[in-house]
C-alpha positions in Angstrom: 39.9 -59.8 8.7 37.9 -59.1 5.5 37.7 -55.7 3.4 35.4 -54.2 2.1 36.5 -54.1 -1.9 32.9 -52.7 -3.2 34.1 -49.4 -3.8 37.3 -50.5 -5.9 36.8 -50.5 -9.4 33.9 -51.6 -11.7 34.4 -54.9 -12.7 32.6 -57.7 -11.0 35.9 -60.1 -11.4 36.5 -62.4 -8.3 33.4 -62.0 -6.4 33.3 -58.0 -6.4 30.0 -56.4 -6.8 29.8 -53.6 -9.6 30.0 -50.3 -8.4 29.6 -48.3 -11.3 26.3 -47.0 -11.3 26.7 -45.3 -15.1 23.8 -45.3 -16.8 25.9 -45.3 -20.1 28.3 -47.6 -19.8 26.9 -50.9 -21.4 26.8 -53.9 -18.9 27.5 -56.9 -21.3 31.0 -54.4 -22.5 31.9 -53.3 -25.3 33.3 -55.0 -28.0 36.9 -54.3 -29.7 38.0 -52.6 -32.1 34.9 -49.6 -32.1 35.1 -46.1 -32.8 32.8 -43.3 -32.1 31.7 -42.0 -35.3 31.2 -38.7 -33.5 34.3 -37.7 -31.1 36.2 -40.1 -33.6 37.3 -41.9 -30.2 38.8 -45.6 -30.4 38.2 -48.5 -27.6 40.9 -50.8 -28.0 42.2 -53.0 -25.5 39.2 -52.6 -23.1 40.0 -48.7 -22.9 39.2 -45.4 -24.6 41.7 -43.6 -26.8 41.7 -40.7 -28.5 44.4 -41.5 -32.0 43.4 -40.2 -34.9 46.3 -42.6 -37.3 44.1 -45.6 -35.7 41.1 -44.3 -36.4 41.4 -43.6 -39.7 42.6 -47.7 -40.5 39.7 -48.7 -38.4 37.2 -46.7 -39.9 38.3 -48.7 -43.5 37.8 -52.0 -41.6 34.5 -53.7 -42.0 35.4 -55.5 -38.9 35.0 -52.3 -37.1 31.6 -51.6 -34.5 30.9 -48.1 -35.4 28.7 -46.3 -32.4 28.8 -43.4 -30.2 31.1 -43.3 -27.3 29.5 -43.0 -23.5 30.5 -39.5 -23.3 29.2 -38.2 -26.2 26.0 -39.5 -25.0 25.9 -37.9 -21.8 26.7 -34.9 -23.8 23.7 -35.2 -26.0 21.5 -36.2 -23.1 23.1 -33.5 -20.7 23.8 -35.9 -18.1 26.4 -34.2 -15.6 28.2 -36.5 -13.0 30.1 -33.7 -11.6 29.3 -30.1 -11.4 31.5 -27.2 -10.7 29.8 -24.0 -8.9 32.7 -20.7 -9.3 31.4 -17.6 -7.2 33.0 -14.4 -5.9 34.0 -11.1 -7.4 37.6 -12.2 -8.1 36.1 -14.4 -11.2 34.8 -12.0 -12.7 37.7 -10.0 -12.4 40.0 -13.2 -13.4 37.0 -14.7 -15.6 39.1 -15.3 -19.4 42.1 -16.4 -18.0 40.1 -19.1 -15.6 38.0 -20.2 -18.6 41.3 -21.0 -19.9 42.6 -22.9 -17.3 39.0 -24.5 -17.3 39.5 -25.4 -20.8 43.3 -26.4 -20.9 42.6 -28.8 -17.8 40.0 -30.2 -20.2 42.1 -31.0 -22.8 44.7 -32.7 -20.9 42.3 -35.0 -19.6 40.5 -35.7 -23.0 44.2 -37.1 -24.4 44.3 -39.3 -21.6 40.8 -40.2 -21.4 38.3 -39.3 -23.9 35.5 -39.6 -21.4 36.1 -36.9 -19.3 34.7 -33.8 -21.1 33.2 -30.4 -19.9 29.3 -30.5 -21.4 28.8 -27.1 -20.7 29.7 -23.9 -19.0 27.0 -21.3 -18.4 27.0 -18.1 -16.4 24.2 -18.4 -14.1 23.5 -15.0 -12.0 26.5 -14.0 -9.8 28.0 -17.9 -10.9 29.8 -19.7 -13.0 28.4 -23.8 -13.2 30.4 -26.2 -15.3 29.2 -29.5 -16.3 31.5 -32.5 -16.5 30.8 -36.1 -17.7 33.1 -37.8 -15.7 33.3 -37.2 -11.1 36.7 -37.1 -11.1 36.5 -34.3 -14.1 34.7 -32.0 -11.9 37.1 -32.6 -8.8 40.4 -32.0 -10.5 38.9 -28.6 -12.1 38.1 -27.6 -8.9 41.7 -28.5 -7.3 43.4 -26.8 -10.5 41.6 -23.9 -10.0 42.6 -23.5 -6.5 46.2 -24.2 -6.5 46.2 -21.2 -9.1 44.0 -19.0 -7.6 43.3 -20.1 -4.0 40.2 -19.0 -2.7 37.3 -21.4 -0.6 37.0 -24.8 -2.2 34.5 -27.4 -1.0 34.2 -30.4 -2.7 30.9 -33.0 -1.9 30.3 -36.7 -3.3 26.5 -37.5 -2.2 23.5 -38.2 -4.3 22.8 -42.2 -6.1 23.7 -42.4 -7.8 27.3 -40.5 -7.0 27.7 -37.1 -8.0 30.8 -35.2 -7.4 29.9 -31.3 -6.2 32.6 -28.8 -6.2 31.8 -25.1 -4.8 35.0 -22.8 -5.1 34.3 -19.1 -4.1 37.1 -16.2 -3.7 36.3 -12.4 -3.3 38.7 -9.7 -4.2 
């Protein structure tokens, strides 16, 4: 019996096929040590870091590719991967204190991965549509958001490539 193993990861290591479908994310890899001379992000052992103390020594280092970092280039080009849709009269009601949980959630996942970023939150009409860089970004808003708040939540991965599509709705 075989599996399938295309949707596992993005490398193309023992016979996988690539499944990332990111546009940003440069196909021959990046190479170590680089910083992003705008989020001051650091990619160090094939990962992105956010730490300031490192750098600051490999800014000083000649040795050092300087560039800007995936997601500050989806930021600048407003690329979203996931987008988050808030509706309903209770978030307006509850609006500050879910912008805070919005932007707290952000920030935890920034430390861990400095590629998951909110590009923008805009009131549109009667809603409330976030941005994200990353899919997974846009999902675990939406989950936060209900487990504090409850409400409808309805979350979609379509499109190609894939776009994560959260809806979360709650009237008073």
């Amino acid at each position: 019996m075989q599996r399938d193993v295309s949707r596992f990861g993005i490398s193309d290591k023992r016979g996988r096929k690539t499944t990332s479908t990111d546009p940003f994310l440069p196909h021959e890899g990046t190479k170590e040590p680089s910083i992003c001379t705008t989020c001051k992000a650091v990619f160090h052992r094939k990962r992105w870091t956010h730490d300031s103390e490192t750098y600051r020594k490999l800014e000083l280092s000649p040795k050092t590719n300087k560039l800007t970092c995936p997601a500050c280039q989806k930021v600048d080009a407003g690329y979203a991967e996931g987008i988050v849709t808030l509706r309903g009269s209770y978030l307006w009601e509850h609006e500050e204190e879910i912008r805070h949980i919005l932007k707290n959630e952000e920030n935890k996942a920034y430390t861990k991965n400095p590629l998951e970023r909110i590009i923008r939150m805009t009131r549109q009409k009667d809603e409330l549509v976030i941005e994200t860089t990353e899919e997974k970004l846009a999902e675990h808003l939406g989950k936060v958001l209900h487990r504090a708040h409850q409400g409808e939540l309805k979350i979609s991965w379509a499109g190609n490539p894939d776009m994560c599509r959260v809806s979360w709705e709650r009237t008073l």
